[in-house]
C-alpha positions in Angstrom: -38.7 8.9 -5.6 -35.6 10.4 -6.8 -32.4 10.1 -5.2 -31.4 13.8 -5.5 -27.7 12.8 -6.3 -27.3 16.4 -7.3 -23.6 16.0 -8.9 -24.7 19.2 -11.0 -23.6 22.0 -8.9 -25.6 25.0 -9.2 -29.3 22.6 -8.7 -27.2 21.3 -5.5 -26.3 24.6 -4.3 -30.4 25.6 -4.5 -31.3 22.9 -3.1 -29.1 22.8 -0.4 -30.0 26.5 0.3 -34.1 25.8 -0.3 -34.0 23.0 2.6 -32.4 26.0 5.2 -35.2 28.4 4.3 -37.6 25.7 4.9 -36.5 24.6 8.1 -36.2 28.0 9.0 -39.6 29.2 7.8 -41.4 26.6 10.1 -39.5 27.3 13.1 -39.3 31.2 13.5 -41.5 33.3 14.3 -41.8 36.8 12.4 -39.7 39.0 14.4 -37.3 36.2 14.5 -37.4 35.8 10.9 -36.6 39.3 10.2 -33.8 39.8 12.6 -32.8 37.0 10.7 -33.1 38.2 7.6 -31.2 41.5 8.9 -28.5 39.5 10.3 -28.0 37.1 6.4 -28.1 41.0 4.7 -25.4 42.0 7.3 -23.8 39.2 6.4 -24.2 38.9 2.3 -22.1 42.6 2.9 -19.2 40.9 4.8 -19.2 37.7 2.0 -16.0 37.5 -0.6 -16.8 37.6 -4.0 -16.1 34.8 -6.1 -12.8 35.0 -8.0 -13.4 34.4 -11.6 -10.0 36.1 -12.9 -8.1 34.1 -15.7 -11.0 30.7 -15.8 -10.1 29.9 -19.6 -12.9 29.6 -22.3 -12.4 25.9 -21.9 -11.5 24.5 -18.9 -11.9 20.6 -19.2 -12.6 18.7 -22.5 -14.0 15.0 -21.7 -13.4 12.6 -25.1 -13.1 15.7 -27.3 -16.6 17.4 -25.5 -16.2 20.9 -23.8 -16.6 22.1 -20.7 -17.0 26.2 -21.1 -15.9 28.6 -18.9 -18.9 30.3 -19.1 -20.4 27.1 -17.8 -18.0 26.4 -15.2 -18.3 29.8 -13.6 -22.2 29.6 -13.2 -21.1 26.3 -11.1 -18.6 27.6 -9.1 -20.5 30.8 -8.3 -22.9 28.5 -7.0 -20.8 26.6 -4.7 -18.9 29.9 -3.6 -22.7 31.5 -2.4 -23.3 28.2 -0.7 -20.0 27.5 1.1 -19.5 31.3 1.6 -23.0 31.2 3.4 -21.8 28.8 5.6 -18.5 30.4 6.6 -20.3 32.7 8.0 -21.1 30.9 10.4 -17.6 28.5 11.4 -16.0 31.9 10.6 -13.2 30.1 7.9 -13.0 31.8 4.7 -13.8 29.8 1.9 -10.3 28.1 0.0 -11.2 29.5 -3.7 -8.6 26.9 -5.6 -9.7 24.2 -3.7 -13.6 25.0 -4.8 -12.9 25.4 -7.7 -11.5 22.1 -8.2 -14.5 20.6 -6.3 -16.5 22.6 -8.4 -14.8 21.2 -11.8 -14.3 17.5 -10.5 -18.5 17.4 -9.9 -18.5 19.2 -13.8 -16.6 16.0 -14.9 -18.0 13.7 -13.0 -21.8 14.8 -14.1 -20.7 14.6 -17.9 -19.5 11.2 -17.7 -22.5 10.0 -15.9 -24.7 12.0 -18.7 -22.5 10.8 -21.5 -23.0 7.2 -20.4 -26.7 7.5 -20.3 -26.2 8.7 -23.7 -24.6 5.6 -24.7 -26.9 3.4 -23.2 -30.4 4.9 -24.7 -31.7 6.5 -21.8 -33.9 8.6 -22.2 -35.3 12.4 -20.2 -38.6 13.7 -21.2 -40.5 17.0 -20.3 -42.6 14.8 -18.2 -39.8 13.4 -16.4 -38.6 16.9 -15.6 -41.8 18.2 -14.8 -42.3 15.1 -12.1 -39.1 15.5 -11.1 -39.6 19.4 -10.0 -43.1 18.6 -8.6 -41.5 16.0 -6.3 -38.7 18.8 -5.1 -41.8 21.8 -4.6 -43.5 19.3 -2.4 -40.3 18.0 -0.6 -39.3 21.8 0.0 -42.9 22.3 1.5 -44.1 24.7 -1.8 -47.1 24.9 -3.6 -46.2 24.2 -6.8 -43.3 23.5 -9.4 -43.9 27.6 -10.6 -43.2 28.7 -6.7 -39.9 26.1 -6.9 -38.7 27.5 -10.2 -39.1 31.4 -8.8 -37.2 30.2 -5.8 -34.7 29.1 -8.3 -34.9 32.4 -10.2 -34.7 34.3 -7.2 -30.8 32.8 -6.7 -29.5 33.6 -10.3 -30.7 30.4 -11.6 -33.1 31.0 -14.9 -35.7 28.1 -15.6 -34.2 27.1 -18.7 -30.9 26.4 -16.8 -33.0 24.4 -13.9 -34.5 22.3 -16.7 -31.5 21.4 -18.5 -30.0 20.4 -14.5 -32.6 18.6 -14.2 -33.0 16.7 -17.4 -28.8 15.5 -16.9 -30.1 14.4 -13.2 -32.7 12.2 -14.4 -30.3 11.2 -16.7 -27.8 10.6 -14.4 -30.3 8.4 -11.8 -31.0 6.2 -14.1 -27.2 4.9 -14.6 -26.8 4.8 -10.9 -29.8 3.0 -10.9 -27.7 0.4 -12.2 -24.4 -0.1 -10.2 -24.5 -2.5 -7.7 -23.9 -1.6 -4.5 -22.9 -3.8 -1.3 -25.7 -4.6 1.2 -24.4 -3.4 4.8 -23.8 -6.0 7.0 -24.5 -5.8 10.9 -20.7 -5.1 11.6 -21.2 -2.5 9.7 -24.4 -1.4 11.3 -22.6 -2.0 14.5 -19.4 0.3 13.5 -21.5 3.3 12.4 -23.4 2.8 16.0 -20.0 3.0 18.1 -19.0 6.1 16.4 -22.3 7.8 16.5 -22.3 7.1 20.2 -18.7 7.9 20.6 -19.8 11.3 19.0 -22.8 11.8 21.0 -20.9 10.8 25.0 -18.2 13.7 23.4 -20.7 16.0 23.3 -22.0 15.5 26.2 -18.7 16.0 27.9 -19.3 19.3 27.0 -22.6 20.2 28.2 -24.1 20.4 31.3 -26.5 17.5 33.1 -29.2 19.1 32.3 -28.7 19.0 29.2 -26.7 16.3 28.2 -28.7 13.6 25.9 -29.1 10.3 26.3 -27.4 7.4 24.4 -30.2 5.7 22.3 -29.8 1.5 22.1 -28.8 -0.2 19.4 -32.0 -1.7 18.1 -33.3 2.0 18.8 -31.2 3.1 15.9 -31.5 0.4 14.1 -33.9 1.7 11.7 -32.0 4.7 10.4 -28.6 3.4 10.6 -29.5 1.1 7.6 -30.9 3.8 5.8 -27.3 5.9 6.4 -25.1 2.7 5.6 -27.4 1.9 3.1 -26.7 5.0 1.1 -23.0 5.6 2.0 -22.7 1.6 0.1 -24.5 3.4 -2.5 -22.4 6.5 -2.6 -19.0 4.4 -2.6 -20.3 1.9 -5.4 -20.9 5.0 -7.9 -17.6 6.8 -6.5 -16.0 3.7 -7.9 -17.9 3.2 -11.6 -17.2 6.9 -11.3 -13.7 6.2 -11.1 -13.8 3.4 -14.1 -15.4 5.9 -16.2 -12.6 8.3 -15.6 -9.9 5.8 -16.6 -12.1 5.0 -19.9 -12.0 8.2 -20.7 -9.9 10.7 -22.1 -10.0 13.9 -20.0 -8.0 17.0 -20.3 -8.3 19.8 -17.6 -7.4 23.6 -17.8 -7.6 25.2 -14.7 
């Protein structure tokens, strides 16, 4: 199954906005879903626009390959809906510069994985893409890769653009598929359970008997705390090759 990595913005941004309507389709009902809907519309009015004043024609070249504007804005409009979505909710207006770094450090960061890929013969068929958006329909609760791609559509992403995502993430998995990463040890296990449960008796605090929750065992959260340190060993091992790829290469930046 693919491991969603998601370094190309906009397909992170959808996705990350596909699993909210999903968990929100199953759990309201139909007046709750359209005062819901009422409330996002009230809310779309209230949202900043994205500033896209003065973003060059090129803004980053990576060992002579550009990174267009025109590119670069399609990202970071992305990431602005999402994170602007969610400040709606903490009520903290969304730090444009620092976005837009975010947004051209993930740019960078996919091209460098792709390029490697590249390098090393891998290769991303139609198939692969095709499987690829048949296993994010079904993990999104859809019908089929057509209702996925409309979905897609339907948040200023054509299906052309979600292929050519798509094809860089599969090329992208497969390097990752190669870096090494640390197996967590029980200390680690261990660590990650104090802080959950440090997090969990602060809550509480909060709350009232009732409703406080209580704190799970060890061995009880055995299960999925691998799983979490499992990954975050994966995340810092391609954070690092990440960061070897960066000194290989020659990058210039414009914004």
């Amino acid at each position: 199954m693919p491991k969603k990595l998601l370094l190309s913005l906009a397909a992170a941004a959808a996705a990350l906005s596909l699993a909210a309507c999903g968990a929100d389709g199953e759990e309201d009902t139909k007046d709750e879903a359209a005062q819901s809907q009422e409330q996002g519309q009230q809310g779309q009015e209230e949202m900043p626009e994205p500033d896209l004043e003065g973003i060059p024609d090129v803004v980053a070249e990576i060992d002579g390959e550009e990174i267009s504007g025109d590119e670069f804005s399609k990202n970071y409009e992305a990431q602005f809906q999402q994170l602007s979505m969610q400040s709606q909710m903490t009520g903290e207006e969304p730090d444009q510069e620092e976005i837009k770094q975010q947004a051209l450090e993930m740019m960078i960061n996919s091209e460098l994985l792709v390029n490697e890929a590249d390098e090393e013969g891998y290769t991303a068929s139609d198939e692969d893409v095709d499987e690829y958006l048949a296993t994010m329909a079904e993990e999104n609760g859809m019908d089929s890769s057509d209702d996925l791609v409309k979905q897609f559509e339907e948040q200023g992403l054509d299906e052309e653009r979600v292929r050519e995502d798509i094809r860089k993430e599969v090329l992208m998995e497969q390097v990752i598929e190669t870096v090494d990463a640390e197996e967590p040890s029980e200390e680690d296990l261990k660590e990650m359970y104090d802080m959950q449960v440090e997090q969990l008796e602060a809550m509480n605090e909060q709350m009232e008997d009732d409703q406080q929750q209580e704190v799970p065992e060890f061995d009880e959260l055995k299960p999925d705390l691998e799983e979490q340190a499992a990954q975050q060993k994966e995340n810092e091992a391609v954070e690092a090759h990440l960061e070897d790829l960066r000194e290989d290469a020659d990058i210039e930046t414009h914004i």
